[in-house]
GUBA-400589 format. One record per residue (C-alpha): x, y, z; residue in three letters. Coordinates in steps of 0.5 Angstrom, whole numbers, plus 500, padded with zeros to 3 digits. Example, Ala and Ser with C-alpha at 12.3 -4.5 7.8 and 13.67 -1.06 7.14 Angstrom:
BEGIN
525491516Ala;527498514Ser;
//
This chain:
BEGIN
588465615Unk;587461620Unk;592465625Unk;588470624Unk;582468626Unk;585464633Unk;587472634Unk;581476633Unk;577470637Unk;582472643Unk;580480642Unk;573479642Unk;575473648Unk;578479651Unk;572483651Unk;568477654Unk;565475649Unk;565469645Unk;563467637Unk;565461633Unk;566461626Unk;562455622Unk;566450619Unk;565449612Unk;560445609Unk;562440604Unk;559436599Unk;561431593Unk;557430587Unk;559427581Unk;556422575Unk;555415574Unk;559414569Unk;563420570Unk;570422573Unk;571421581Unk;567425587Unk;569432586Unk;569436593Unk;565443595Unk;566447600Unk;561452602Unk;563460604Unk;565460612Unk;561465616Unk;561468623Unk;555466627Unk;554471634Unk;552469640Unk;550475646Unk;554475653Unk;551479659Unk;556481663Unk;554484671Unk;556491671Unk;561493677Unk;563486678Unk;568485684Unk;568477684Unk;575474686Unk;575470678Unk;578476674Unk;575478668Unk;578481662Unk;574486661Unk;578492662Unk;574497666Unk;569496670Unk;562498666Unk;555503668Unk;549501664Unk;547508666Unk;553512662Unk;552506657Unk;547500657Unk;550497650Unk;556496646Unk;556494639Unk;561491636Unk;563489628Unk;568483626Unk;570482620Unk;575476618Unk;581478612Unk;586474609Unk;592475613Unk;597475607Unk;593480602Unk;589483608Unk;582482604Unk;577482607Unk;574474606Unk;567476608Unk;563481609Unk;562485617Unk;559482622Unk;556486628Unk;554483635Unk;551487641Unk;554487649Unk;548489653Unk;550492661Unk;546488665Unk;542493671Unk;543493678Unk;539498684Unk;545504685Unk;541510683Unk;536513688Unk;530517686Unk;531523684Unk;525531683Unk;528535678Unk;522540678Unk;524541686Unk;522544690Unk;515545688Unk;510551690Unk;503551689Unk;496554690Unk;490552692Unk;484556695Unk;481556702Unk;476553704Unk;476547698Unk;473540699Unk;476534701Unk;481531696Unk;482538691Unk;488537687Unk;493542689Unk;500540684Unk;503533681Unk;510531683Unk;514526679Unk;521523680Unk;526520677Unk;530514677Unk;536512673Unk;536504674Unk;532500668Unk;525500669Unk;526494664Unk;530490669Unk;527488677Unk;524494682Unk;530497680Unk;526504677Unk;519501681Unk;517508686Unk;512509691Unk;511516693Unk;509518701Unk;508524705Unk;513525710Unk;510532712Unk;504536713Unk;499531715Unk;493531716Unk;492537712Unk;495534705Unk;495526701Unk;499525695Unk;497519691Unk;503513691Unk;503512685Unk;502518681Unk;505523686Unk;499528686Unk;497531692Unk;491533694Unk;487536700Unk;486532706Unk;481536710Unk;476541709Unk;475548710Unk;482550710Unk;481558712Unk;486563710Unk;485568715Unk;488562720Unk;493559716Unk;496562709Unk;502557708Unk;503550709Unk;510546708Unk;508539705Unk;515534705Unk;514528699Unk;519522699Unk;519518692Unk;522510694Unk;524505689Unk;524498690Unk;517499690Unk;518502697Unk;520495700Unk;525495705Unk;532495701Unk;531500696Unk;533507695Unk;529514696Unk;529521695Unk;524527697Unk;522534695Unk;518540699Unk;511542696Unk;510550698Unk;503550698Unk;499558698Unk;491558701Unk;488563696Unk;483567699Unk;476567697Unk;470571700Unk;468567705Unk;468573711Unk;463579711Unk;464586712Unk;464588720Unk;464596723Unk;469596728Unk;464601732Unk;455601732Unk;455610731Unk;460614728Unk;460622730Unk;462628726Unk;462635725Unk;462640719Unk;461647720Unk;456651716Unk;460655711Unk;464648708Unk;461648701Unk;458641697Unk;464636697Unk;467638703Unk;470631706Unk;466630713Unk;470624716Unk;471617714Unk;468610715Unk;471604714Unk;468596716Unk;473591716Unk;474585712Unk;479580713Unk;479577705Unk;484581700Unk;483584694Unk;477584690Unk;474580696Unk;475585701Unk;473592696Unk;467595699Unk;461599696Unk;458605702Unk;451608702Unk;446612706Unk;440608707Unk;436614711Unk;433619707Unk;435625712Unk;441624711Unk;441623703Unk;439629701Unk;445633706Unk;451629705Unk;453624700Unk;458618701Unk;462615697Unk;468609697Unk;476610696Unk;481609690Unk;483603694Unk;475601695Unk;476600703Unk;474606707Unk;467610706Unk;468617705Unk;462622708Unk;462629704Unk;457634704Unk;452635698Unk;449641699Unk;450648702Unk;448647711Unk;445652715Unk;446652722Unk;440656723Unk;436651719Unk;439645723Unk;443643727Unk;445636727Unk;443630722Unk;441622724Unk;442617720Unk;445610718Unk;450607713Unk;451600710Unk;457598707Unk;457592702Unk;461586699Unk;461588691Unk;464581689Unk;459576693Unk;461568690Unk;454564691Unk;459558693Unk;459562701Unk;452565701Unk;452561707Unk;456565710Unk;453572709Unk;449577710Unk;456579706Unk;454587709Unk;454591715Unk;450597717Unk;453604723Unk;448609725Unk;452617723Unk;451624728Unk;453629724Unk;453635729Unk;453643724Unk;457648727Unk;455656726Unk;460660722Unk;460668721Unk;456668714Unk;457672708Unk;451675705Unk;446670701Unk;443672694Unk;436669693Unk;439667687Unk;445664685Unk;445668677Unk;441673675Unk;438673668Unk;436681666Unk;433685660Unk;433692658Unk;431694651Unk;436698647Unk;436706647Unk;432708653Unk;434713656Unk;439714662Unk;437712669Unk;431707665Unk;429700671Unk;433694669Unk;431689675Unk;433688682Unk;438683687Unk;437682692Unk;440679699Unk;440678706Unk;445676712Unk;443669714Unk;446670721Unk;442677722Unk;436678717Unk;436685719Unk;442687718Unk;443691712Unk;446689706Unk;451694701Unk;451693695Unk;455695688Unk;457692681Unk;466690680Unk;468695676Unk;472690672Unk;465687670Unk;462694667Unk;469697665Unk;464702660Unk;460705666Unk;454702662Unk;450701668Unk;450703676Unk;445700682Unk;443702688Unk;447701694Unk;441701700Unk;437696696Unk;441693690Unk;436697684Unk;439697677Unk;439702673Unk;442704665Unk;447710666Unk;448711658Unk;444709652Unk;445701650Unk;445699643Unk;445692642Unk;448692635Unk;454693639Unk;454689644Unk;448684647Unk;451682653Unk;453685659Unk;456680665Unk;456685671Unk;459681677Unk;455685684Unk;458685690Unk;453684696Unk;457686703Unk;456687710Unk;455694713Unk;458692720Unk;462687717Unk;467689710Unk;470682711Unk;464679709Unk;461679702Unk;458675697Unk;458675689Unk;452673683Unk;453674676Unk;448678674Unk;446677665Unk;443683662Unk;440682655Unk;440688650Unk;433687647Unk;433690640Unk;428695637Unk;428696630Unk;433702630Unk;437701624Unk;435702616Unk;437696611Unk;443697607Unk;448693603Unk;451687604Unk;456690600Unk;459695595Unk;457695588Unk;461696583Unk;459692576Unk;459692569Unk;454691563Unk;456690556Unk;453694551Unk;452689547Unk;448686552Unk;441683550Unk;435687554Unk;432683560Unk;440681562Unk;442679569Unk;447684571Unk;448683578Unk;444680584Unk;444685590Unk;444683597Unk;442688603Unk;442686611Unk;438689617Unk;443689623Unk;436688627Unk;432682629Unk;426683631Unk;419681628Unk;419684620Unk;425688621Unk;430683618Unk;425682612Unk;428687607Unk;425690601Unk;429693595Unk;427698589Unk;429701584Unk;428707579Unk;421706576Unk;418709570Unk;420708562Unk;425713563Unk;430707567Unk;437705565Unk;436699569Unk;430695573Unk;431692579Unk;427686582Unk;426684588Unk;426677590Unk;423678597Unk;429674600Unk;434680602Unk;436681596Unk;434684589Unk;436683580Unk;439689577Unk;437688569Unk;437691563Unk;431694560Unk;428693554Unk;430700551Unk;439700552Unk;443704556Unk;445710551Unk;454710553Unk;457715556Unk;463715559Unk;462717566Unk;459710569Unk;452710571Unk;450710579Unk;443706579Unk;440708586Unk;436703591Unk;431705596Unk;432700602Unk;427699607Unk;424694612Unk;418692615Unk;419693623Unk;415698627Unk;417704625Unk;420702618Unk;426703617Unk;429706609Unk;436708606Unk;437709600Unk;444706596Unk;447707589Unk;450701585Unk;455704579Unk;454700573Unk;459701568Unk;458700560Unk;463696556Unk;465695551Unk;465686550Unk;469681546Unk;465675542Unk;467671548Unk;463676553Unk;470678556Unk;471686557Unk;476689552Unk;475697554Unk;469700559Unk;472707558Unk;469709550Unk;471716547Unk;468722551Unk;459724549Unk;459730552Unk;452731553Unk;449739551Unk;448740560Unk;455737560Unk;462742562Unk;469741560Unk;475740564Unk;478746561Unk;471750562Unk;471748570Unk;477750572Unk;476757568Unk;470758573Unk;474756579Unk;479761577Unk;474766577Unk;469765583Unk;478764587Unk;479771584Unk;473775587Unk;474773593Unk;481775594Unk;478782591Unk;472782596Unk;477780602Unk;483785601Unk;477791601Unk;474788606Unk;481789610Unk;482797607Unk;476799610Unk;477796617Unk;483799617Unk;481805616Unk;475805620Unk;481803627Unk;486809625Unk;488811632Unk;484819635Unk;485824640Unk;483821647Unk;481814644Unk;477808648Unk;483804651Unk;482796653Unk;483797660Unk;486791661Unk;492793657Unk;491798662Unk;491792670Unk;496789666Unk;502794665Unk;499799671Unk;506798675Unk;509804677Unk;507810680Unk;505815674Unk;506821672Unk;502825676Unk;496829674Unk;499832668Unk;499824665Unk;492824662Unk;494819657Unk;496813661Unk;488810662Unk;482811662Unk;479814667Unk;472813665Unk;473807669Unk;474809676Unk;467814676Unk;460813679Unk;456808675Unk;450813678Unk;453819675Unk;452817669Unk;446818663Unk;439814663Unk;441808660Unk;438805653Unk;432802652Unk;432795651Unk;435789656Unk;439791660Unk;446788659Unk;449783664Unk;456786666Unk;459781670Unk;461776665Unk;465778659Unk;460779653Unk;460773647Unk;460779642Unk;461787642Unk;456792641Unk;456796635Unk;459803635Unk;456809635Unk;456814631Unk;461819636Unk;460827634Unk;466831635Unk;468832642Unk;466838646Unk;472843648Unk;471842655Unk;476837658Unk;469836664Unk;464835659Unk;469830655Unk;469826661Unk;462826662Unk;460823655Unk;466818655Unk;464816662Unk;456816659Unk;458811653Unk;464807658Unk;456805662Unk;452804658Unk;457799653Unk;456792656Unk;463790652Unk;468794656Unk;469794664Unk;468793669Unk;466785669Unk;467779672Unk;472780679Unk;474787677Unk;470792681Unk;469799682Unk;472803688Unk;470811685Unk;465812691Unk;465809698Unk;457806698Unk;450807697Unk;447809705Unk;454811708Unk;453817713Unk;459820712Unk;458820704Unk;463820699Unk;470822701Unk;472822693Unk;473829689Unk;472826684Unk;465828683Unk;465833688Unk;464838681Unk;458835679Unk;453835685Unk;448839684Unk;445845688Unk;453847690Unk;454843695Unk;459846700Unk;467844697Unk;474845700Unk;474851705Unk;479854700Unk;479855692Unk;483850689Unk;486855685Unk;490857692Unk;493851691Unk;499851687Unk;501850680Unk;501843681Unk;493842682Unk;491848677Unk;488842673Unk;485839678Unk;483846679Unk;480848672Unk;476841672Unk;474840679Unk;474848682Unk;468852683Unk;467857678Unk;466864679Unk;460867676Unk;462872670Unk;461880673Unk;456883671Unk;
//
């Protein structure tokens, strides 16, 4: 055993360090009287004691410690012991445990594990304002010695920034630090152990730091007066120029707010800031007349809109600039003395009725005249036509307003030396309304009462309407048929609408449904009526008042006809008239059967005449009535005389023809009296008559045609016509001068 623990000793010595076993303690004890002393020993137990040994030890004594030890990987060891017996490997005591500890030396230099740092401080900020805290680290035991013990230091940017030795916050060294000079600054910090004495280790960090702008510069215009031009035609919002006051901060800082301080130049033009809320923009606010004016003076200020009370000292944070806007003259279109037209016109006047009047004038030559017209896509109906000269409307056809209200005409108003210029307006015409329609019913009714139905029920709310609106015309009043001899009552409600109920006295049945007439009227200026039928069937109801049958067994009244009896009459009545026509048709027939020498159509005739004819012996190929002198013939009738320049709308009735005379002359004569005095046959229209050279010619007529009728025998051919030939005998016998019988 006690091998064992030499050898375990030896271990631990190897370790460096050193325990020692307890000797046992002993004891005799025993009695008076008793047996000899009796020997007792006490339990053996480890008593540790703590070695320190130098870490990194070089010295020339070896130590038997196996490697060299860095209190920086491991500052204690712990150990456990425990004596065994070496023959039966029992443990003779419990483990004991005992501790190394790796005593400390300055090898670790100090070191900033955030580093580099960056931070933020705004400018112009007081003396000894924190700006960031820096820390290092130092691996040696802060436990032992100065080893951990740091000193912080600046080692550049002096004397902008400090940094506290001992807590490493750095702060501003002096005040007023203007960004718009310098932005950034690059501060170096060292951090030293040993307490910053001389021997000791350090290490160092750089501190960006940012200046943060502030609002400490007021806004400034480059220039004292800004000049621009805007012709006279640009229309309200049209940009004129831009106008920018510098201003060195950023952001929001640097956002600016413009405005007109003069009141001429407010009531013209308008200013307003950028998206990016830095230039001012000038526009137009209202229309410009170079005729008018010609130039506007005024000034412009330009404001901060975030002040920070801290930097009022510094302000008046706001600049003013005084702004020429010259107006240039430009070629002008028309102007309306009005830019909308408002008109009325009542419904139903007459055509051509005044409805207003537009107006317009040429701004750049007052006495130019003006042209106007309405845009055919804004009347597509022709409702409405204006003078050209001076811009009068007026109604072209009736309006009604339950068609359409409203009428937007767009007018043309243009330049007459000048088409390109022109200029519109929206004229409204309001259809007024006049009570010109009569009430009638809301709806079709159709409805049913039982016959079972108890006096005084309601059978059905009748509602009317009025398509006018003016004064009482809307206000409808409903009556039905009055007397004890009613089938149904009707009420009025004095609300547009009236009750259908069922009198006192039943209606009897009947198989056809009743129609119950309503007389409507209106209480306008005239009053307006119709009159209305609401059919009301009788039914026949089951208990629960639903219909079973509304179409009962035939009651024929005494006044009444059946079907059968109807059609019988209609046959008859169709019979009659056939027998009427067919007589009708003989009769004429009869009357048009073709004669001897009958009155032709001389159309007929101009259309096929196209050939040459059969000579003298045709007598049947036209009339020849047609070509003789209208003042051969007979006295005229009595009565108007009859135009015989147009085709007559109806014929005149014939005459009763006696027979005709033997005589071919005489036949002539007669035939060419009745062609005269018919207003129904030619000539008319085109068609004219070429039988007689004129009144008042000196050389009379060359025709022979009338030669046989002059009277008191005027002189004729120098030879008989019989000595002619055969072929004029007939000219002969009609023409010829008779001889005069022998005596």
């Amino acid at each position: 055993m006690w091998g064992l623990v030499r050898l375990l000793l030896a271990w631990l010595g190897g370790w460096g360090c050193m325990g020692r076993l307890a000797a046992p303690a002993r004891a005799w004890a025993g009695s008076r009287g008793g047996p000899g002393p009796v020997l007792l020993r006490n339990r053996r137990s480890w008593v540790w004691n703590q070695f320190f040994v130098i870490e990194e030890y070089a010295g020339p004594e070896p130590v038997l410690i196996g490697k060299s030890l860095d209190r920086e990987e491991k500052a204690q060891y712990v150990l456990l012991a425990q004596a065994v017996d070496r023959a039966s490997n029992r443990p003779l005591e419990p483990p004991s445990e005992f501790i190394i500890k790796v005593q400390d030396i300055n090898d670790n230099p100090p070191i900033f594990p955030l580093g580099p740092y960056h931070a933020t401080v705004p400018e112009m900020s007081n003396v000894g304002t924190s700006v960031i805290q820096v820390t290092a680290h130092d691996a040696d035991d802060p436990s032992y010695g100065n080893s951990a013990k740091l000193v912080y230091t600046v080692l550049d940017g002096l004397p902008f920034f400090s940094v506290d030795p001992q807590t490493g916050v750095v702060r501003t060294a002096i005040p007023n630090m203007d960004r718009e000079t310098q932005e950034e600054f690059l501060v170096v910090i060292q951090a030293k152990d040993m307490g910053g004495h001389m021997g000791g280790l350090s290490g160092s960090t750089t501190v960006t730091v940012t200046l943060s702008d502030v609002n400490d510069n007021p806004p400034k215009f480059p220039q004292s007066l800004y000049q621009f031009s805007v012709v006279e035609t640009a229309g309200p919002g049209t940009l004129v120029g831009r106008l920018r006051a510098q201003d060195p901060d950023l952001g929001d800082n640097a956002l600016m707010a413009y405005s007109i301080l003069d009141g001429e130049g407010s009531e013209a033009f308008s200013i307003s800031t950028d998206s990016q809320g830095r230039d001012g923009l000038l526009t137009v606010r209202k229309p410009l007349d170079f005729e008018t004016r010609r130039s506007y003076s005024f000034r412009v200020e330009a404001t901060n809109t975030l002040i920070d009370p801290a930097y009022l000292r510094r302000g008046p944070f706001k600049d003013v600039a005084s702004v020429r806007v010259a107006v240039q003259d430009a070629p002008e279109p028309p102007a309306f003395t009005q830019a909308a037209y408002h008109l009325a016109v009542p419904e139903n006047k007459a055509p051509g009725t005044l409805v207003g009047q537009v107006s317009a004038s040429d701004l750049d030559s007052p006495a130019s005249p003006i042209r106007y017209s309405i845009l055919p896509h804004s009347d597509p109906e022709r409702c409405f036509s204006i003078e050209p000269e001076d811009g009068t409307i007026r109604t072209v056809v009736p309006l009604d307003r339950e068609t359409r209200v409203w009428h937007n005409l767009t007018v043309l108003a243009t330049e007459l030396d000048s088409s390109a210029q022109a200029s519109r307006v929206q004229v409204a015409i309001q259809t007024l309304d006049e009570n010109d329609n009569a009430p009638q019913l809301a709806e079709p009714y159709d409805t049913f009462v039982c016959d079972s139905a108890a006096p005084g029920q309601l059978i059905q709310v009748i509602r009317a309407l009025d398509r006018d609106e003016v004064g009482n015309s809307s206000r409808v009043s409903l009556q039905g048929p009055l007397g004890p001899d009613a089938n149904f009552t009707v009420r009025d409600n004095r609300d547009g609408s009236a009750s259908l109920l069922l009198p006192s006295r039943p209606a009897p049945p009947r198989q056809a449904p009743y129609l119950v007439p309503i007389e409507l009227w209106d209480w306008g200026q005239p009053a307006m009526s119709s009159t209305a039928t609401v059919t009301v069937s009788v039914c026949r109801c089951r208990p629960d008042g639903s219909v079973a049958s509304c179409r009962p067994e035939a009651q024929l009244s005494p006044a009444g006809l059946s079907t059968g009896a109807l059609l019988a009459i209609i046959t008859c009545v169709g019979t009659l008239l056939a027998l009427v026509v067919l007589f009708v048709a003989l009769r004429r027939q009869k009357q048009e059967a073709l004669m001897v020498l009958e009155e032709e159509d001389v159309r007929e005739n101009i259309i096929t005449y196209d050939d040459e004819g059969g000579g003298e012996e045709d007598t049947e190929a036209f009339d020849i009535s047609a070509l003789q002198n209208p003042d051969g013939a007979g006295p005229p009738n009595p009565g108007p005389p009859a135009r015989r320049d147009v085709l007559p709308r109806a014929r005149a009735p014939r005459q009763p023809r006696p027979p005709g005379p033997s005589d071919v002359a005489q036949l002539l004569a007669l035939r060419l009296r009745e062609a005269d005095d018919d207003p129904s046959v030619p000539p008319y229209d085109s068609v004219q008559v070429y039988g007689y050279e004129g009144r008042g010619s000196s050389c009379g007529s060359l025709s022979s045609l009338a030669s046989g009728s002059e009277a008191g025998g005027a002189s004729g051919p120098t030879e008989p016509l019989d000595d002619w030939g055969p072929l004029f005998r007939t000219l002969a016998e009609l023409y010829g001068a008779k001889e005069p019988p022998a005596p």
